[in-house]
C-alpha positions as CSV (number, residue, x, y, z in Angstrom):
1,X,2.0,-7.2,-14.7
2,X,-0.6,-9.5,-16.2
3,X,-1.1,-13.4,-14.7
4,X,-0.7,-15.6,-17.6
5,X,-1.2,-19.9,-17.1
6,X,1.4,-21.4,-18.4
7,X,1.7,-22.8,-22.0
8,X,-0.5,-26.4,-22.8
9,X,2.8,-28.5,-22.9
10,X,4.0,-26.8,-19.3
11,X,0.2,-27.7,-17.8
12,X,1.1,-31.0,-19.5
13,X,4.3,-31.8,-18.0
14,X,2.9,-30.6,-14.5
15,X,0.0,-33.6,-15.1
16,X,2.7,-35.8,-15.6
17,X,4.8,-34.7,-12.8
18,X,2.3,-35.0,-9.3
19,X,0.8,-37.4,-8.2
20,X,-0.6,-36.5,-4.4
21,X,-3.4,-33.8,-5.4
22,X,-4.8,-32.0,-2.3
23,X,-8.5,-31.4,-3.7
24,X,-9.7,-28.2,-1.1
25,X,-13.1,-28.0,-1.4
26,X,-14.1,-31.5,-2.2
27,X,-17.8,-32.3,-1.7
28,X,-19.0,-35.8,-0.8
29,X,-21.9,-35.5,-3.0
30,X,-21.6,-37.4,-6.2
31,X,-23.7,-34.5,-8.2
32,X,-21.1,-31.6,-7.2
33,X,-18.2,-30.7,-9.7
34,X,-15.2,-31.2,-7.0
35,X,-16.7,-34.8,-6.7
36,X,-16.8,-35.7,-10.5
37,X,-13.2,-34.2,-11.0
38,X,-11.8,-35.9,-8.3
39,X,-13.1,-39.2,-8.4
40,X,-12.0,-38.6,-12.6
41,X,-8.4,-38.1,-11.3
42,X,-8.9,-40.8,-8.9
43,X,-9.4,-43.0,-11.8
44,X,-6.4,-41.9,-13.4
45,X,-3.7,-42.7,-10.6
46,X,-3.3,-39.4,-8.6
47,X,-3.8,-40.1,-5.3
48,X,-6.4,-37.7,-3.8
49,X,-6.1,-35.9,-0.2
50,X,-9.6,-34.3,0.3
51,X,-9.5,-31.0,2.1
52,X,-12.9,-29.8,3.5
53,X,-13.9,-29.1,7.2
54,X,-16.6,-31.4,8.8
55,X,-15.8,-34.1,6.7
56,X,-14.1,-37.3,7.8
57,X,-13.7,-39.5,4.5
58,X,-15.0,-38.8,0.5
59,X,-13.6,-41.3,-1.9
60,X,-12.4,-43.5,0.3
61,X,-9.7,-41.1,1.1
62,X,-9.2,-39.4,5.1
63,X,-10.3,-36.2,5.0
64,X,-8.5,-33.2,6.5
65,X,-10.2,-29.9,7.9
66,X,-7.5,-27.2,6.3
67,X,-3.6,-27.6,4.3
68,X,-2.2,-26.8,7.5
69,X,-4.0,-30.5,8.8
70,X,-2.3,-32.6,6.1
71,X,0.5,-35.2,7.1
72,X,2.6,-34.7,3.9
73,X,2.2,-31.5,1.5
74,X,0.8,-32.5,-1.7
75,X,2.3,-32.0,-4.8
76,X,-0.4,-30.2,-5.9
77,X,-3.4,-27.9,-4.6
78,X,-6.6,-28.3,-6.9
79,X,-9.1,-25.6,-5.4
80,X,-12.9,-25.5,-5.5
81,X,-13.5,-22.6,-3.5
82,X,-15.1,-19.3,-4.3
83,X,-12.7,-16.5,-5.8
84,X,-12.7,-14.3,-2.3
85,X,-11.3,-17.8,-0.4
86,X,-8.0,-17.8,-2.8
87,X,-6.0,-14.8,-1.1
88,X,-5.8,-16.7,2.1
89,X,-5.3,-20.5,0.3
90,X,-1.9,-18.8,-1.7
91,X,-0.4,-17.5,1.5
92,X,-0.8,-20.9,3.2
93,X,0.4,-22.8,-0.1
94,X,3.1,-19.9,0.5
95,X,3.7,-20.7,4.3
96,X,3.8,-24.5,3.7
97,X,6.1,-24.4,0.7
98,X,3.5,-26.4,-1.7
99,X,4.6,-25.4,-4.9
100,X,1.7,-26.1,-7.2
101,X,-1.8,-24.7,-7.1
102,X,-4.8,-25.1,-9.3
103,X,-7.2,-22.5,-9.6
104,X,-10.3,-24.4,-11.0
105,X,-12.9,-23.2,-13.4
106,X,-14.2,-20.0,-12.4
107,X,-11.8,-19.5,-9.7
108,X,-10.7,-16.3,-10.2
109,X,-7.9,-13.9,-8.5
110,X,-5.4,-12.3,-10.4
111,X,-3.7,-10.8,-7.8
112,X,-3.7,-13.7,-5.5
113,X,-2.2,-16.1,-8.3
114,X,1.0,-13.5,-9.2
115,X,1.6,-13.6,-5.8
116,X,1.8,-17.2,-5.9
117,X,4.0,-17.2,-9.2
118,X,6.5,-14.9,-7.7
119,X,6.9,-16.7,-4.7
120,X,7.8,-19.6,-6.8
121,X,5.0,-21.5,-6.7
122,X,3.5,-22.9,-10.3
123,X,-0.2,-21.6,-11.0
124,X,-2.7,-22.8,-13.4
125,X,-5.8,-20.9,-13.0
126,X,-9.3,-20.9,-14.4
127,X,-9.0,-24.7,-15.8
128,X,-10.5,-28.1,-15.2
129,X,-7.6,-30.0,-14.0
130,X,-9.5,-33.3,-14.7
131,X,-10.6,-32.0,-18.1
132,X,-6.8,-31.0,-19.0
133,X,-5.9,-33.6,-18.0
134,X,-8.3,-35.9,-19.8
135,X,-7.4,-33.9,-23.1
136,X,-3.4,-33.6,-22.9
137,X,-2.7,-36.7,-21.1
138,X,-3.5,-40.3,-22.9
139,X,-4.5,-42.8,-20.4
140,X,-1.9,-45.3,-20.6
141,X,1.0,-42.1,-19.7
142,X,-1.1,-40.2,-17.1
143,X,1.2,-40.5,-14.0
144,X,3.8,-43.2,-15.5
């Protein structure tokens, strides 16, 4: 069995649908991707739960060391990580019940994302999230 993302109207819909994006990864330096995409989705309404060790606070939101750390599970996981890291992200995803998980651009793991899918769990993998959203998503609907 092959992973396939689901089709541009689903990975619409699922923009439309969360709201509370936990962004694993996220740098506080301006000039890093994970930055730029969150502070873009920022911009847009979601609310953004950074998820990076050693970090207290980027874009004005707490920061928590791990998924495990986070008050409330967010609707979505958005991952900046290298490929090897996703394995062990899907089974805590799995673990916590989050049901969403974004694999961003480059993120690659085939395995690791069917897992996810047949534990339930929707999977969008090898996409911007900020630039899908920017292109299926008009401003004045994103998160309505």
């Amino acid at each position: 069995m092959t992973f396939a993302n689901p089709t541009t109207e689903q990975i619409r819909q699922l923009l439309h649908q969360v709201r509370r994006v936990a962004v694993l990864g996220l740098s506080p330096n301006p000039a890093r991707p994970s930055f730029r995409v969150a502070r873009g989705l920022q911009s847009r309404g979601y609310r953004i739960v950074p998820v990076r060790p050693l970090v207290t606070e980027v874009l004005g939101e707490r920061a928590y060391p791990d998924l495990e750390s986070l008050p409330e599970l967010p609707d979505i996981v958005d991952v900046f990580r290298a490929s090897e890291h996703v394995p062990a992200i899907v089974e805590s995803c799995i673990k916590l019940g989050i049901k969403n998980l974004w694999l961003q651009d480059g993120v690659i793991d085939e395995a690791a994302a069917l897992r996810a899918q047949q534990a339930g769990m929707t999977v969008v993998m090898d996409r911007c999230m900020w630039r899908d959203c920017v292109q299926l998503c008009s401003s004045d609907e994103a998160n309505d």
